[in-house]
N, C-alpha and C positions, 0 to 999 in steps of 0.2 A: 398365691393365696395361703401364708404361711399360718395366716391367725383366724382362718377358718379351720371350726371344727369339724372333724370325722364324723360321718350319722355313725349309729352302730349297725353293726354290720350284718344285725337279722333283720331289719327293715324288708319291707316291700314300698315302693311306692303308690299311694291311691290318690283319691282325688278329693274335690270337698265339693259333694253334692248340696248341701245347703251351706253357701260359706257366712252368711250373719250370724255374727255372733263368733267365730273364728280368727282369732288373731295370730301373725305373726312371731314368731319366739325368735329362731335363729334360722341363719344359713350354714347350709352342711354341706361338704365333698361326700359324694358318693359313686363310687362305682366310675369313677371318672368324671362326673357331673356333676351340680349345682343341685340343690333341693332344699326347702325349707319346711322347719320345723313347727305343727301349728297345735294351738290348744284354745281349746271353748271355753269361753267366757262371758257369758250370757248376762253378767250382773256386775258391774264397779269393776273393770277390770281395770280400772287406777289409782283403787284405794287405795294401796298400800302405799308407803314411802319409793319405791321403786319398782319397777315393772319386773325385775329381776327376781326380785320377791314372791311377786304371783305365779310367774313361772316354776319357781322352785317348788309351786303347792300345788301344782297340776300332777295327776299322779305318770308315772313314764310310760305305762299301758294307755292312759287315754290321749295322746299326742298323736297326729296324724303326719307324717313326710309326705310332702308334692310336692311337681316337680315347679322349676320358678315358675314358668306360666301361669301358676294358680295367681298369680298375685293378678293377673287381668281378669279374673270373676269378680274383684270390686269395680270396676267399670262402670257397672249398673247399679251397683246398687247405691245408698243415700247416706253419704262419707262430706265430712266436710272439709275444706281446706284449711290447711294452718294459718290460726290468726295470729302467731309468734313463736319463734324460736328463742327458747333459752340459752345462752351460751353464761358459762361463770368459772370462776377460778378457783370452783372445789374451797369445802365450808366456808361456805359465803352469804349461807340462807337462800341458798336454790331450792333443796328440799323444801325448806319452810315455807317458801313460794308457792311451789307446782300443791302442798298440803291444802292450803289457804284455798286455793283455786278449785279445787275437789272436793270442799264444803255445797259448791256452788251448782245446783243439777245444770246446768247451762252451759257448765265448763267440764271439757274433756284434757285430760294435762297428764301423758305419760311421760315418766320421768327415766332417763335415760334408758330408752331399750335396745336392749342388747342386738333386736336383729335391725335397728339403723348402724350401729358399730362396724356389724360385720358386710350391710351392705358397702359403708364408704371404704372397708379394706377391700373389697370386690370391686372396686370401681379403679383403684389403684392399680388395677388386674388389666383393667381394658383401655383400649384408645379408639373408641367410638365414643364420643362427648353425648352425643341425643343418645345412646344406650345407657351412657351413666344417668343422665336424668330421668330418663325413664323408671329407670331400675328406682331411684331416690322417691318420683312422685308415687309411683306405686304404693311401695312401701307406708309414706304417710299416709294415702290416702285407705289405708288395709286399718291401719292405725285408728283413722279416726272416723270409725263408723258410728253411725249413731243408736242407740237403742231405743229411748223413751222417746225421741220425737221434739225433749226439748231442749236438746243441744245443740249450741251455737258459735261455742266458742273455742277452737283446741289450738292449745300450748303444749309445744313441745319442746322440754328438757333433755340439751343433747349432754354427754358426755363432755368434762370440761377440757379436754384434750383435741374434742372438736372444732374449733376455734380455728384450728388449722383449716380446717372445710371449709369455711365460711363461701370463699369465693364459687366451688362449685355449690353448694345448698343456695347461696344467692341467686348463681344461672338457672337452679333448678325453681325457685321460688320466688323472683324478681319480685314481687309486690311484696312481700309477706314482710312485713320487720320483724327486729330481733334486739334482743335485750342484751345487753352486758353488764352481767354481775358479778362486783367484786368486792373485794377486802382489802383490810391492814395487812401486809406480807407477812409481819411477825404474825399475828392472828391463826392465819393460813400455815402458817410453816410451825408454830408449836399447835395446832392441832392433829397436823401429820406425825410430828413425833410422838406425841400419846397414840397413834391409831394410821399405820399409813395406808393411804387409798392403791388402788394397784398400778396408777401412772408413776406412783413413785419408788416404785420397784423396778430395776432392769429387767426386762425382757416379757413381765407381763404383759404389757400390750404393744402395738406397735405406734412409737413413739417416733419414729422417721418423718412422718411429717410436720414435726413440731422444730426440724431443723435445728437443733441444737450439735455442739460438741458435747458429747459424754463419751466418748472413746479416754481420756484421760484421768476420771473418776475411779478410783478401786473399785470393785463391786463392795466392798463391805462399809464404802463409804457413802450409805444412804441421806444421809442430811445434805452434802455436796451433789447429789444428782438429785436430790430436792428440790435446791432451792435451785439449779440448772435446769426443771421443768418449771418450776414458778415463773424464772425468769425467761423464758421462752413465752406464756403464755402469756405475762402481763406483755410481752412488749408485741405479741398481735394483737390484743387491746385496742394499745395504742396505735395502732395502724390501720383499725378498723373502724376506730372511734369517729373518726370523722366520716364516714360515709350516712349517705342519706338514710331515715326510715330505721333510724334506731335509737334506744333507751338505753343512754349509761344510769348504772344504777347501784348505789353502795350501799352494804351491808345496815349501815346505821341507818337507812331511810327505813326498814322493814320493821314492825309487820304493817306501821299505820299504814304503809305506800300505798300498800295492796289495793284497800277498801278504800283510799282517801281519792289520786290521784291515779294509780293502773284503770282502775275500774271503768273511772272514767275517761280515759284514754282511749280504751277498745271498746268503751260504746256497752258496757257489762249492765244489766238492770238489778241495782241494791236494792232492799228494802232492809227497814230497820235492823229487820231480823237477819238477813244473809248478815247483815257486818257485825252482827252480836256471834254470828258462829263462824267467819275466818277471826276473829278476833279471839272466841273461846278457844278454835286449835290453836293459836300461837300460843297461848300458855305451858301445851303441852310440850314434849320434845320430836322434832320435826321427823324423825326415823323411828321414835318408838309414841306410836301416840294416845296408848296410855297412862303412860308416864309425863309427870308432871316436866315442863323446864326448868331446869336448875340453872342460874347463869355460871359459867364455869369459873375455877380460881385463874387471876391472870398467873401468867407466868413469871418468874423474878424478873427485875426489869434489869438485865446486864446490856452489856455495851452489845451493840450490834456489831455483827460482822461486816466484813466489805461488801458480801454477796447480798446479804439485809439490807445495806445502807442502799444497793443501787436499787434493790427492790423499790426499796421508799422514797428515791427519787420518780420512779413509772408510778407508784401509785397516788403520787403529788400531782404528776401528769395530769393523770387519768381523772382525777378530782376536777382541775383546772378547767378540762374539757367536761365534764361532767356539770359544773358549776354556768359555766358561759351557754350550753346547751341549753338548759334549764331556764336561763335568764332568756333568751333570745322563745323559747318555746312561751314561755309567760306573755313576752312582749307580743309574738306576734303567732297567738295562737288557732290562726286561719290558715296558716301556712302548708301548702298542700306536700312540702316538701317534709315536713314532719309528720310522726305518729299523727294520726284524727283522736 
């Protein structure tokens, strides 16, 4: 359990006598045991561009630690199941997605939370499969409580390094489709080097099951174990791409995707007005959204590297399959083996 956090170590454990309205934050080693980190949230708790965010704005006095078993007092109460999982290859317009979708009172869309991360590192931990899943539907289903009554739709945006998961969130989720969202490599790879995410750092998270060689890479050569997570991830993509009950989906189709053809995929109810306001967020910038969108300077267009060039071959791939999907979902869109 290397990339589980410590609680701190004046805690007491209690319980959550009224758990609506209580979500999830993280999973902590304590004391020799397991326990999770929770904070109230009784209003939009996915406004923000990221669930990480809201977190950070809970004050550390009011967080309560319990032990995992709290996570079975949503049992009862009235949580909906996930009507999609996010998967994407990091700035791809994931954010901009899950932003769009939380216009909408009908959509609940947390965006990469931290305590699904630390559950799939915990699951890495055990070799009971029904307790990995257990542990996984818990979790979403902690996740996706409801509060007004008129929600009906949650998306969840995982971590883009989760990709590796897929197969166990799929035993854990069998019905549930998922999205793959992705990009131009070069796109992806010079907006890491203005800003890098923390999968492109050695040793900030735990990057093992992305099965790569990076033993070879210096540490100081961040752009080479860059584009050696890129290309890790586009090429489960591509290995994932063809399985049943999912949406390849590229950056350039957004923001109209959303409101034109998402919407009506999962059965979402528009009116005029809902698509005049995911339409008014996409102007803004999808992590600050106050701020206007600026479309950013491309980068000088020099020769690609090797590493780039094979990029751009997965991502030709991934087009290919994206393209003939699309075609065949057009053609025969009663197909039960497709998104409804």
């Amino acid at each position: 359990m290397e990339y589980i956090k410590q609680a701190p170590d004046n805690i007491d454990l209690t319980t959550l006598e009224h758990p609506k309205g209580w979500y999830p934050l993280n999973l902590h080693q304590h004391q020799g045991q397991l326990c999770i980190s929770w904070g109230f949230l009784p209003e939009a708790p996915y406004r923000r561009a990221f669930f990480f965010d809201t977190i950070q704005s809970i004050p550390k006095t009011e967080l309560k630690y319990c032990k995992l078993e709290s996570l079975q007092q949503f049992q009862t109460l009235d949580c909906l199941a996930p009507s999609a999982f996010i998967f994407h290859t990091s700035r791809c317009g994931s954010t901009l997605l899950t932003q769009q979708l939380t216009e909408l009172a009908e959509c609940l869309a947390p965006s990469e939370p931290p305590i699904f991360d630390d559950a799939l590192n915990y699951c890495r931990s055990l070799s009971d499969e029904e307790q990995k899943l257990q542990l996984l539907r818990s979790v979403i289903r902690a996740l996706g409580q409801r509060q007004t009554g008129k929600e009906s739709h949650l998306f969840i945006k995982l971590d883009c390094w989760h990709i590796a998961d897929l197969p166990l969130i799929r035993k854990a989720f069998p019905a549930t489709p998922f999205i793959l969202l992705y990009r131009t490599p070069k796109a992806v790879f010079d907006s890491h080097k203005k800003q890098r995410g923390l999968q492109m750092v050695p040793g900030l998270i735990n990057s093992q099951p992305l099965d790569m060689d990076s033993e070879s890479v210096p540490v100081w050569d961040l752009d080479r174990y860059c584009l050696k997570v890129m290309r890790a991830i586009y090429r489960l993509f591509i290995s994932y791409a063809p399985l049943e009950n999912q949406l390849l989906l590229n950056y350039q189709q957004l923001p109209e995707f959303t409101w034109r053809e998402l919407a009506a995929q999962f059965n979402l109810p528009l009116t005029e007005q809902k698509r005049q306001q995911m339409a008014a967020r996409s102007t803004h910038h999808s992590k600050q959204r106050h701020n206007a969108f600026k479309t950013p300077q491309p980068a000088p267009e020099n020769p690609l590297s090797p590493a780039l060039r094979q990029l751009e071959i997965d991502y030709q791939q991934l087009e290919h399959l994206r393209i003939r999907t699309d075609k065949e979902r057009a053609r025969y869109p009663a197909n039960p083996d497709l998104i409804p």
